[in-house]
N, C-alpha and C positions, 0 to 999 in steps of 0.2 A: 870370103872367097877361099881360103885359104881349109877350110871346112869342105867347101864344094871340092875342092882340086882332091881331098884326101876318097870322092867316090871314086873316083876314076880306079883307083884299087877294086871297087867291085862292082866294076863294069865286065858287060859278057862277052863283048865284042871289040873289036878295036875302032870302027863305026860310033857306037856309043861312047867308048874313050873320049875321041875326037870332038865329038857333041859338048861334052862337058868341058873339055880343054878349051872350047871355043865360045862357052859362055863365060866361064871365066876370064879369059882373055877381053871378051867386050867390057865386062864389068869394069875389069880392069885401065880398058882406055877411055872409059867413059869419064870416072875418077878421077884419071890423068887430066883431062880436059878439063873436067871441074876445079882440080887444081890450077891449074893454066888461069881459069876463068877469077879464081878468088884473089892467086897474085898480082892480075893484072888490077883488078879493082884496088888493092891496097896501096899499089905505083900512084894511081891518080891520085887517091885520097893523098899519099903522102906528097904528091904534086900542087893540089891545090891548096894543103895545108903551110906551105912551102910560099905558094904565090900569095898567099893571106897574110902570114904569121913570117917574113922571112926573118925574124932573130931567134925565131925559138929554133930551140937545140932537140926537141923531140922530134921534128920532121927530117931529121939528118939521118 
């Protein structure tokens, strides 16, 4: 992303800037979400490891 953001430097238009600012910005919150999506998986897992195992000290 961070590659993409450096064309905008040689973009011809401001049109075009914008185009690129704006895929990189989805990439970006797509990522986020995916983020979002793996933390939330890791809360259960360490939830039902928890409900399983409650004396182990690794689900804490």
């Amino acid at each position: 992303m961070i590659q993409e953001m450096f064309t905008v430097i040689k973009s011809e238009t401001p049109e075009e800037a914008d185009g690129i600012l704006r895929k990189v910005m989805n990439k970006a919150n797509l990522a986020n979400e995916d983020w979002g999506t793996i933390q939330t998986i890791i809360s259960y897992g360490k939830l039902l490891g928890k409900l399983t195992f409650p004396e182990a000290v690794i689900f804490n």
